[in-house]
N, C-alpha and C positions, 0 to 999 in steps of 0.2 A: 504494500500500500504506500502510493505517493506523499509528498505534503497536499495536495489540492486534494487528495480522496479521504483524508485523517484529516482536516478542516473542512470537508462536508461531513461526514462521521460526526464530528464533533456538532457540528448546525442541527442535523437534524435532530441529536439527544436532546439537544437545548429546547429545539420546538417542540419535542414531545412530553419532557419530564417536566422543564422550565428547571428555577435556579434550587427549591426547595428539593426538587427529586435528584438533584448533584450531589446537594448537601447530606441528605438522604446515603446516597451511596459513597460518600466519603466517610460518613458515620458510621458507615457498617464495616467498610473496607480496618477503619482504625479499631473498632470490636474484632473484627476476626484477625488482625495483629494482635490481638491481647491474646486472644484467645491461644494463637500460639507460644507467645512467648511466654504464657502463663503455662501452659503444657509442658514448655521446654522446662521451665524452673521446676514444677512437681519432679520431671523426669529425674533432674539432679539432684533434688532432694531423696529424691527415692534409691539413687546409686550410691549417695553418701551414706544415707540407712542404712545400706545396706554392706557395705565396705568398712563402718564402724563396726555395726555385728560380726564382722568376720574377723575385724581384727583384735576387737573385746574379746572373741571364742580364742583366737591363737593366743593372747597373751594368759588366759586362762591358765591354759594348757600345759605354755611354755611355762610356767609361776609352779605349775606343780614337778615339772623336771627336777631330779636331782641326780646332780653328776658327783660320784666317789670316786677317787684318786689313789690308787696305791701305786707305790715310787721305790723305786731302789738305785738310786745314782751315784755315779764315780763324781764328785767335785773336785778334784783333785786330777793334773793332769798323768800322775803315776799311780792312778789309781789306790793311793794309799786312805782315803779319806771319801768316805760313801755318806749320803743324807738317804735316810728312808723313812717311812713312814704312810699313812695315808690321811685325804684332806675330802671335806664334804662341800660343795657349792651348790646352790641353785642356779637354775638358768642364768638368772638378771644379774649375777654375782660374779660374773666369767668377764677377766679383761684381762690387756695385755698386762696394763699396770700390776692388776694384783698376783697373775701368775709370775711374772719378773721381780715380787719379791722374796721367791724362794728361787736360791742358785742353783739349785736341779732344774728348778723346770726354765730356766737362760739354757739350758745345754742341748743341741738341736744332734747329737750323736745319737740318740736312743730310739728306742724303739715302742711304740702307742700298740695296744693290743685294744682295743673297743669289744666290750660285750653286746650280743646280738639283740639282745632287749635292748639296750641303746641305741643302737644304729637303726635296728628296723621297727621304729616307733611309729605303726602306721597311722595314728590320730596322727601324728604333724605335718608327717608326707601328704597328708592328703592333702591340705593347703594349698601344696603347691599347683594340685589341679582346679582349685577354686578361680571361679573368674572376676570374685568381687574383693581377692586377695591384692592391694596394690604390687602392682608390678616390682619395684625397690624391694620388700620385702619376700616375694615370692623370688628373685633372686637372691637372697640370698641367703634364704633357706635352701634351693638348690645347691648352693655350696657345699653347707655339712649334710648333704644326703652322701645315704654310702654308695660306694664306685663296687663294691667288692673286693676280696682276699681271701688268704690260707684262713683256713679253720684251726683257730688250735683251742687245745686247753688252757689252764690256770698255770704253769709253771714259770715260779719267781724267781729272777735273777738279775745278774747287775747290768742297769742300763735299762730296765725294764721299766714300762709303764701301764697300768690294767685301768681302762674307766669302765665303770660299770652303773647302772642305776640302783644297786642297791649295795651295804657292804659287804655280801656274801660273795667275795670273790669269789674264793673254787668252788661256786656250785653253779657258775657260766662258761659257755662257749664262747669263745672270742674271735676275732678277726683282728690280722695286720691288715688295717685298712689302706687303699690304694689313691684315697684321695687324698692332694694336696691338704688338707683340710686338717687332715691326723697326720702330718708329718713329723711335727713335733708339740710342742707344747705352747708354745708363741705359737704357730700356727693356726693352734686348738684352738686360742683363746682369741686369737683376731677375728677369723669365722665365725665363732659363737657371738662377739661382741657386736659384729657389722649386722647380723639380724638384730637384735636392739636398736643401735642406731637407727634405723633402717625403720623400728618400729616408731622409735621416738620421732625421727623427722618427719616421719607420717603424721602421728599425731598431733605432730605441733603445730603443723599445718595447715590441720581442720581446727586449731586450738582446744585441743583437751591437754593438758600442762598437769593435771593432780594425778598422778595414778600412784596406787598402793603397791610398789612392789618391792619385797625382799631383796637385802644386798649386802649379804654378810655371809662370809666364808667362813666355816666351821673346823678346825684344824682339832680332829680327834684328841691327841695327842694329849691336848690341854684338859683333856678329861678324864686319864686314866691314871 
C-alpha cells in the first residue's frame, strides 16, 4: 500500500467512525498493551516462584549434608611427622579458608577416597535436571557430581583421605574419585564452596540476605 492508498484508508475511517471511534480504538489498543505487559509480569513473577522454591528445597537439602573427614598425612617433607585425625563439617561450612587451616589438608600429594553415599546422593543430583534451578548454580553442582573410579574399601594409610557422610568409616565403599573436584583437599573445598557462592549470589539478587545457615566445623578431637 502506497502513501495516497494509506491516506485514503485513513479518510474513509474518519468518515465512518469520526474522531470519538479513533479515540475508541486507541483506548483499546492501550488496554490490550496492558493487558500484555500485565501477563508478561504475572509470567515473571511466577518463574521467580518458582526458582525461589527450588532453590529454598536445595538449600534444605544441602543444610542437612554432613561431610566427615578422616586424614592421615605426612607434614613433614621426610615423612617423619604425620597429623591424623578426623573433622565433621556441614555443607555451608566447606571453604578454602577453613580447610587451609589445617597443614594436611594444604598438601595436594594425597589421595580423596569418597564414600558412595556421598557421591551418589541422588536428592541433589536431581537438581541439576530441574529447569527452574538457576543456571550458576546448576553448574556448579555439576562440578562435584561424580565422574567415576576404583571401588575400594576402608583401608587407612598414610596420605590417605576417606569423606564419608557419616562417621562409620569401615562400614563404606569408597571411590578414588576421577573428578577434578576430589583431587585434593583445596580442590574439595573450592567446588563445595563455589555452589554456595553460587547460591548466595542468586539470592542476593532476588534480595533475600537472612538465611539461617550453619557454619561451624566440628573437629572430633576436641571431644574425646
Amino acid at each position: 500500500m502506497n502513501c495516497v492508498e494509506s491516506m485514503a484508508l485513513l479518510k474513509n475511517i474518519w468518515e465512518k467512525i469520526g474522531w470519538e471511534g479513533i479515540t475508541a480504538l486507541g483506548t483499546m489498543g492501550l488496554v490490550l498493551t496492558g493487558i500484555k505487559i500485565s501477563k508478561r509480569i504475572s509470567f515473571k513473577r511466577e518463574l521467580m516462584s518458582k526458582q525461589l522454591e527450588t532453590v529454598f528445597n536445595l538449600v534444605g537439602l544441602l543444610q542437612e549434608i554432613k561431610i566427615y573427614i578422616q586424614y592421615n598425612i605426612n607434614i613433614t617433607k621426610n615423612g617423619s611427622d604425620t597429623d591424623n585425625g578426623d573433622i565433621y563439617y556441614r555443607f555451608f561450612d566447606i571453604s578454602q579458608t577453613k580447610i587451609s587451616e589445617h597443614v594436611a589438608f594444604r598438601k595436594t600429594n594425597v589421595t580423596l577416597h569418597i564414600s558412595e553415599d556421598f557421591l551418589y546422593n541422588n536428592e541433589v543430583m536431581k537438581f541439576i535436571q530441574n529447569p527452574f534451578l538457576p543456571k550458576s548454580i546448576a553448574e556448579s553442582l555439576i562440578n562435584i557430581s561424580p565422574r567415576g573410579g576404583n571401588q575400594i574399601k576402608h583401608t587407612p594409610g598414610v596420605n590417605q583421605i576417606f569423606i564419608s557422610d557419616d562417621r562409620k568409616y569401615d562400614a563404606h565403599t569408597y571411590r578414588s574419585e576421577r573428578s577434578v573436584c576430589y583431587s585434593n583437599m583445596l580442590t574439595f573445598a573450592s567446588s563445595f564452596e563455589d555452589v554456595k557462592k553460587n547460591i548466595y549470589a542468586w539470592l542476593s539478587y532476588v534480595d533475600v540476605k537472612d538465611l539461617n545457615i550453619i557454619d561451624k566445623p566440628i573437629n572430633f578431637q576436641n571431644y574425646q
